[in-house]
C-alpha positions as CSV (number, residue, x, y, z in Angstrom):
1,X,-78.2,-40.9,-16.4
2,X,-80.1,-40.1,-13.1
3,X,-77.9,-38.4,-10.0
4,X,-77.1,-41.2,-7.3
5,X,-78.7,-40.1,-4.2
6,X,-77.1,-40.6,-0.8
7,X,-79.4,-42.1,1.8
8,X,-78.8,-41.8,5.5
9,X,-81.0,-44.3,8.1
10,X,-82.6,-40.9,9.3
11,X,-83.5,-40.0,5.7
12,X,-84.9,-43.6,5.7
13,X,-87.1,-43.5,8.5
14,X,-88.1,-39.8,7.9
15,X,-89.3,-41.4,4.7
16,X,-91.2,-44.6,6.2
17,X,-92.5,-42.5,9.0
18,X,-94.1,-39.8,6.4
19,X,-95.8,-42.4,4.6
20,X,-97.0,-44.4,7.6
21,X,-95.2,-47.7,6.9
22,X,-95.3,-50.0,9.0
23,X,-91.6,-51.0,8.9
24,X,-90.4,-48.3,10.6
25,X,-89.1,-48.3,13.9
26,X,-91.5,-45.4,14.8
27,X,-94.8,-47.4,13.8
28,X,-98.0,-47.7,16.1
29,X,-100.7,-49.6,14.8
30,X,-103.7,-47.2,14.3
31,X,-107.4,-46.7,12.0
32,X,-107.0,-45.8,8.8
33,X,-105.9,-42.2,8.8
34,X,-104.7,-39.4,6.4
35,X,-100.9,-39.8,5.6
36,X,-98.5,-37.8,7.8
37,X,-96.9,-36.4,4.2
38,X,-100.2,-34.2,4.1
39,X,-98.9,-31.9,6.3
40,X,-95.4,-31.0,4.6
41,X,-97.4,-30.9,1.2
42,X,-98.7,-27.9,1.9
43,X,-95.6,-25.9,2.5
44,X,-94.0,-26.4,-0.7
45,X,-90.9,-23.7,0.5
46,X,-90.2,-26.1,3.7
47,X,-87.6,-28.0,4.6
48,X,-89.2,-31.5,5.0
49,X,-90.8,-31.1,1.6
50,X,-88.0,-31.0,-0.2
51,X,-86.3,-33.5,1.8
52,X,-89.2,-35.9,1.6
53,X,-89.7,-35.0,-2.3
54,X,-86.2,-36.0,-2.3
55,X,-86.5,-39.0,-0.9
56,X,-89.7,-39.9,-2.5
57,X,-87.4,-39.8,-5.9
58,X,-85.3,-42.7,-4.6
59,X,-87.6,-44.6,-2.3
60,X,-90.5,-44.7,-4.6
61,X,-90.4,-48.6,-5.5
62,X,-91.5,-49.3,-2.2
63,X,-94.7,-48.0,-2.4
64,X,-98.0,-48.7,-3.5
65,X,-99.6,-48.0,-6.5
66,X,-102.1,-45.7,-4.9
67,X,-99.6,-43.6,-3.2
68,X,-97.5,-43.5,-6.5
69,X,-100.6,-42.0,-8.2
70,X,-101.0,-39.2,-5.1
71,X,-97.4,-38.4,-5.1
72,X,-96.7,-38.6,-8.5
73,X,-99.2,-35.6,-9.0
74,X,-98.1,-33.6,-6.1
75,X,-94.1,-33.8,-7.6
76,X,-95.2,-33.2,-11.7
């Protein structure tokens, strides 16, 4: 049975900001761009990683397939 996870609204839009969605509150409209999770991916000891790999683990139904594919990779 998986672990219930305990989601705060910063952990929320933490989550929607490092994956650019555009239903967080932080949003601005911009060109096509690489994802703001490309950054913490490369500092797999750091903080935000874990919290957004974390996160990722419970918020993952929201996104799409594409970034399931990416992510999924990075977390196996």
């Amino acid at each position: 049975m998986e672990e219930e996870i305990k989601l705060s609204r910063e952990d929320a839009i933490f989550f929607m900001d490092m994956v650019a969605s555009s239903k967080s509150p932080n949003y601005v409209p911009k060109l096509p761009k690489v994802k703001p999770y490309n950054k913490i991916l490369k500092d797999r000891n750091s903080n935000d990683f874990n919290r957004f790999i974390r996160l990722y683990k419970a918020m993952r139904y929201v996104l799409a397939e594409r970034e399931l594919i990416i992510l999924d990779e990075v977390v196996n």
